[in-house]
N, C-alpha and C positions, 0 to 999 in steps of 0.2 A: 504494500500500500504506500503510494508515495504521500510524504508527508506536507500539510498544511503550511502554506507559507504566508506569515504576515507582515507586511511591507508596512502597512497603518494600522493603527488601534485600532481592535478590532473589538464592536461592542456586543456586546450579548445579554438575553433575554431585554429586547428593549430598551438597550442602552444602561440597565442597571448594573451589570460588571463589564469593565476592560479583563481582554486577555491576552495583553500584549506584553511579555515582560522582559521587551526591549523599552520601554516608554518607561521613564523616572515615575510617571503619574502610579505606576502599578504599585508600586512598594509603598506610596504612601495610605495606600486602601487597607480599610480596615484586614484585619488578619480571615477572618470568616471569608471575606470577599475574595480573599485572595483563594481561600482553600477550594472553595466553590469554581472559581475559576481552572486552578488545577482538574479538579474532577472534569470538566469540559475538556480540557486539554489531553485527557486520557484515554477519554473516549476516541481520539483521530486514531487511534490504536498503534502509531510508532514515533518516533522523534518529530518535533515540530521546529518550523524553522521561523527563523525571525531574524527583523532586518533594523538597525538603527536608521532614525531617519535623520539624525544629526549627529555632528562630531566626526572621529577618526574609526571608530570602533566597529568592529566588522560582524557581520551576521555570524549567529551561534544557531546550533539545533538545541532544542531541551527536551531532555529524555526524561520522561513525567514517568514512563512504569517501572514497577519494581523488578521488574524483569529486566530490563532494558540498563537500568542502573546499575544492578547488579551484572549484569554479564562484559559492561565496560568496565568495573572498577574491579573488575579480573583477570583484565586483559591488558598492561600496562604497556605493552611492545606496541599494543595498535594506539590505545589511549593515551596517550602521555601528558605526565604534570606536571613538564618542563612546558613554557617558560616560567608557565605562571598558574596557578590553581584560582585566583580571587578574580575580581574585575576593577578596576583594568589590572593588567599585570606587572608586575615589580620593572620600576626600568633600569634598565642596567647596569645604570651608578649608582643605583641603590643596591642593588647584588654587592656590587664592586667594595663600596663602602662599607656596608653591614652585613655581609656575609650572605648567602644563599641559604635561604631554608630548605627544610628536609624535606616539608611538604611539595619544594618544585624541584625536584631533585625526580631521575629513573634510571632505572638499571645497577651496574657494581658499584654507581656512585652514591647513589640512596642505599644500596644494601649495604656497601661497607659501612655507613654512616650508621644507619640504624645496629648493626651489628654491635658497633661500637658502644655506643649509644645504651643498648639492652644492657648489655653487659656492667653496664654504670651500675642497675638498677639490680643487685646484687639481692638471693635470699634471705639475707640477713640486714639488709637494709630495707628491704620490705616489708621484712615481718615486723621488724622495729616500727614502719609507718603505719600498717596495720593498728598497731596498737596504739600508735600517738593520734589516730582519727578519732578512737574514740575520744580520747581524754581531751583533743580537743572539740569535739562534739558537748565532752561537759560543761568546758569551760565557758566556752558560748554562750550555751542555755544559762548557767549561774549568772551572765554578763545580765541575759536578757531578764532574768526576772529582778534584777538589779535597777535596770534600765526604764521597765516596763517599755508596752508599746509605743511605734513611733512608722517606722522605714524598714521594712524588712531587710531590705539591700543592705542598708547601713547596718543593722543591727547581727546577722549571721549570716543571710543570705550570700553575698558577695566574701567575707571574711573566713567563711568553713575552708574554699579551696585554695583560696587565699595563703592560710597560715600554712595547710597541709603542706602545700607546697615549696614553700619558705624552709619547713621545718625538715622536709626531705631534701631537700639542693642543700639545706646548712647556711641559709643564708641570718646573720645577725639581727639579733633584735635593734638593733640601732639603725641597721639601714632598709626597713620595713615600712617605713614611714615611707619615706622616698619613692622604695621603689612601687608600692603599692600605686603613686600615684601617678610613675610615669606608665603602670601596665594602664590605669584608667585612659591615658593621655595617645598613648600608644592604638587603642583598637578602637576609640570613640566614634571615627568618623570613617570607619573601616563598612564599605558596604553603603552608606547615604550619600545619595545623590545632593552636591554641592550648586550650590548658585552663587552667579555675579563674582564680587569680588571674594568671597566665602573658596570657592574654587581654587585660588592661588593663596589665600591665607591659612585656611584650615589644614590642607596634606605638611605645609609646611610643622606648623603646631606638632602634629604628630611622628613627623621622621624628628624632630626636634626631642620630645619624651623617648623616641624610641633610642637616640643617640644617648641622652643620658643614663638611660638604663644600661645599657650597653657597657656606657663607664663606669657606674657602678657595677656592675659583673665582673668587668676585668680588672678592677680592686679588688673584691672579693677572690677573683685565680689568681693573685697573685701570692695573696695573705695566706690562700691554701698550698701553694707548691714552696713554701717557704715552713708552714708548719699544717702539714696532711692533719685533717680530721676523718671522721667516718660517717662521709654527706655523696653526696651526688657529685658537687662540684670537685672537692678532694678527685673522686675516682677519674673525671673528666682529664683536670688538666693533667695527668700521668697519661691518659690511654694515648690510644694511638688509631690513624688505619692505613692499611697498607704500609706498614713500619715508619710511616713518619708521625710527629707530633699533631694533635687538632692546632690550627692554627687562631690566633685571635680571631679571628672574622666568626670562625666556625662555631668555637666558644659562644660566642655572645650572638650568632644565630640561635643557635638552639637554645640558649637560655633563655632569649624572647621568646619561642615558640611555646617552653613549656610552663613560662610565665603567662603569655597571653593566651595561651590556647587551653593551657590546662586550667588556669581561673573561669576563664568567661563562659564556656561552655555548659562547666558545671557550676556555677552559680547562675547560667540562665537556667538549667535544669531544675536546681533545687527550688528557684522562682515559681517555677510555672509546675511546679511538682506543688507547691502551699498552694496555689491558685485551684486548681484542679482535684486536688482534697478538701477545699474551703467549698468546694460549685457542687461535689456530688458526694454527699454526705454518708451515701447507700455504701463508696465504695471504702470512705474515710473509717466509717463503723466496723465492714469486713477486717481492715487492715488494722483496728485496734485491738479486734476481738481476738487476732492469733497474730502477732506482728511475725515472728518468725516464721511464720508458714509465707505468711503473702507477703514479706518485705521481698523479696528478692522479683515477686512478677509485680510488682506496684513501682521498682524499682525501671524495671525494662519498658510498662505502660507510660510512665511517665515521661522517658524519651522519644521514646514512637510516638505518641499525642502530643509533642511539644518539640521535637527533632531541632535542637539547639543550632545546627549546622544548618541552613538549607539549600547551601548547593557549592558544588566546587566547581572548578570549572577543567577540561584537558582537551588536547592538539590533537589533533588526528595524527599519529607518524607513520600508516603505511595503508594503503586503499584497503577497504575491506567496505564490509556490510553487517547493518546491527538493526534490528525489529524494522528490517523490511524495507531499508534505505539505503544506498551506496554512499560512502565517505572517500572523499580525497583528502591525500597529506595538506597539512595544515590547519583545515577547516577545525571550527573550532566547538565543543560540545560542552554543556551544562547537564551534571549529576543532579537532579533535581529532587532530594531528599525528603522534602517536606510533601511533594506531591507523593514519591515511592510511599512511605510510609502511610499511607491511606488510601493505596491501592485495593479497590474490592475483589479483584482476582486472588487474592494474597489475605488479605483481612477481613471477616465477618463485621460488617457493621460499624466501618472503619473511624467514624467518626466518633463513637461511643467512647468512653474512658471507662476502661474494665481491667480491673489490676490479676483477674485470673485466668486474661487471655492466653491462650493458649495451643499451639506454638507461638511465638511471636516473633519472627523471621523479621524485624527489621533493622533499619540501616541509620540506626542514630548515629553508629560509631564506625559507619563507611560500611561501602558494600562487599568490604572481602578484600582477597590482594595485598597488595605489598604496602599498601600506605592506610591500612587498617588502626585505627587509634592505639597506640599505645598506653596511653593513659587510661581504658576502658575499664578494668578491674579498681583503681582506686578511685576513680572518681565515683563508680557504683557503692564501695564501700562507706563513701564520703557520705552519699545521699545517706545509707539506709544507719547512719550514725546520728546524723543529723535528727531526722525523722524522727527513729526512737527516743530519741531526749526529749524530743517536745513533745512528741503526741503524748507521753507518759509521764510527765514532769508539768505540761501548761495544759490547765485544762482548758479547753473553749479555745487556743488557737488556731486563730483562722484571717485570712486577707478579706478587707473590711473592704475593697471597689475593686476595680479594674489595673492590671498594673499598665504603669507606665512605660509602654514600649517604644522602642526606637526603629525608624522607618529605615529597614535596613534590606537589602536584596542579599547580605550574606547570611548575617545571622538572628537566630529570633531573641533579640535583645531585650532586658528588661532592664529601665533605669529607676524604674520605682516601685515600692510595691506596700501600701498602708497595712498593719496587720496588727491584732491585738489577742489577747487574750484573759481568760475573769482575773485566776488566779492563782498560785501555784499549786500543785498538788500537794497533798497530805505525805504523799513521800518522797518527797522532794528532797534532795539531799543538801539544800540551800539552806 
């Protein structure tokens, strides 16, 4: 079936949804709209194509099913995430400058990396994390009933993956501050379509946070190849690949990646995870009444109904054909996450949030392949930590409106989210 091509916004049902998600206008539609939209696009039954009508920026297809997603993000020789995975794509002084991430990286170059990389994240440094997620899952909750009500975000939502992650690289309490607010600085405008003079001032603001993160990190490797601790970074600046040293660039790539990528994701998660247990109370009560039974599929439900990521982007590098379409080198394809994930070929009733779904085959954390989340096992233990301390410790929490999201075409951002609760519980270790 050859696929749908949209050259102009193209409206539907009577002008009541755009489904053009080449048009900036699409991303800032409400989320509902957009999903609805999605499901129309799945329907054309293979990749759809779409065409900018201004700028430099070249037509993409978007692979909306879960089939389709999944059999390109398995296929890395034909699909490739060089140059760039996001939109637009990294441009090359900024490679040059701040090192090449992993995520646009294929082939021995990504695999020695990641190799290297695994090997950081040693059993015994896991298991250690394992156990500092709880405690700091506790320490959290004591903050919050301290605190009382206010910002979710502010109050643990944002701060869980936050510390965890601080706490496993080994990074100092003194320089937390800082860099917490260059990761904010860092991915704020990552995905928002810019205007006017916003366009030239704002990417700037941001390689700007990302630059000093950067220097703060390579303070940090320094401090560690001078006196090894037993962190992430320590194991980093020794390793090696291909018998040579990681070189700075490489360092302080990856260390933004697992600052910004491994915060944001899972603190949009654990947002729309409060959101989603506060709206359906049936599935919040299941998951009080045996938390250990259902934590772990309330855990998986709540990424797939909120699929934190929603779309990467890769190059066509060799002719081939995918759900029914021919691709040439170059051309260029969107992974389109948030539509897979509510595929009805794949999921009963997809829209529904049901934490005892079951299989739940989705693609919160990539569709497979070599650039499969690394981070997937702690960021799940992150939630189902979090989770436990409040639903058993705060009675009656819950997100008191709507959160505050960010009109973003990468990721399902939340910047705010109200949320309260009566009072602590009776066994409350506070």
């Amino acid at each position: 079936m050859n696929a749908l091509t949209h050259q102009t916004p193209t409206d539907v049902a009577g002008g009541d949804v755009s489904s053009d998600l080449a048009d900036p206008a699409f991303w800032r539609l409400p989320r509902d709209r957009r999903l609805a939209a999605f499901a129309r696009l799945r329907e054309a039954g293979g990749p759809v194509r779409f065409a900018p009508r201004t700028g430099s920026r070249t037509p993409f297809h978007a692979l909306v099913t879960h089939a389709d997603v999944k059999a390109a993000s398995r296929q890395p020789q034909l699909f490739a995430s060089a140059p760039g995975v996001t939109i637009p794509e990294p441009a090359p002084w900024a490679k040059a400058v701040f090192g090449n991430s992993m995520v646009n990286m294929d082939g021995a170059e990504h695999a020695g990396l990641r190799r290297t990389i695994s090997r950081a994240f040693t059993p015994r440094l896991l298991a250690a994390a394992e156990e500092n997620i709880g405690s700091v899952a506790r320490r959290l909750v004591d903050e919050m009933t301290v605190d009382g009500p206010g910002d979710f975000m502010r109050s643990a939502g944002a701060r869980m993956p936050f510390e965890v992650i601080c706490d496993l690289m080994g990074v100092p309490e003194r320089h937390r501050a800082d860099i917490a607010a260059r990761v904010d600085g860092a991915s704020e405008y990552v995905g928002v379509q810019r205007r006017g003079r916003a366009r030239l001032r704002i990417p700037g603001r941001g390689l700007r946070s990302l630059a000093r993160m950067q220097l703060d990190m390579a303070g940090i490797a320094r401090e560690r190849r001078r006196a090894p601790a037993d962190d992430v970074i320590s194991t980093l600046v020794r390793a090696d690949v291909g018998g040579r040293s990681l070189s700075t660039r490489e360092l302080g790539a990856f260390f933004s990646l697992l600052l910004v990528a491994g915060v944001e994701t899972t603190r949009n998660a654990i947002a729309h995870g409060m959101v989603l247990l506060s709206t359906h109370p049936g599935q919040r009560a299941l998951l009080e009444s045996d938390f250990d039974r259902y934590a772990d599929g309330a855990v998986e439900e709540i990424v797939r109904h909120s699929t934190p990521i929603i779309q990467f982007r890769r190059t066509v590098a060799a002719e081939c054909e995918l759900g029914g379409r021919s691709f040439l080198p170059g051309e260029k394809i969107v992974l389109l996450y948030a539509s897979a994930n509510r595929d009805a070929a794949v999921f009963e009733d997809p829209d529904a949030f049901d934490i005892t779904r079951s299989p739940n085959p989705h693609l919160g954390y990539g569709g497979g392949g070599p650039h499969h989340c690394l981070g997937a096992h702690l960021a799940k233990l992150e939630m189902k930590a979090l989770f436990r301390e409040m639903l058993t410790r705060l009675d009656g929490i819950r997100a008191t409106a709507a959160p505050g999201l960010v009109d973003s075409n990468f990721d399902n951002r939340v910047r705010s989210l109200p949320f309260t609760f009566e009072h602590r519980h009776p066994n409350s270790s506070v």
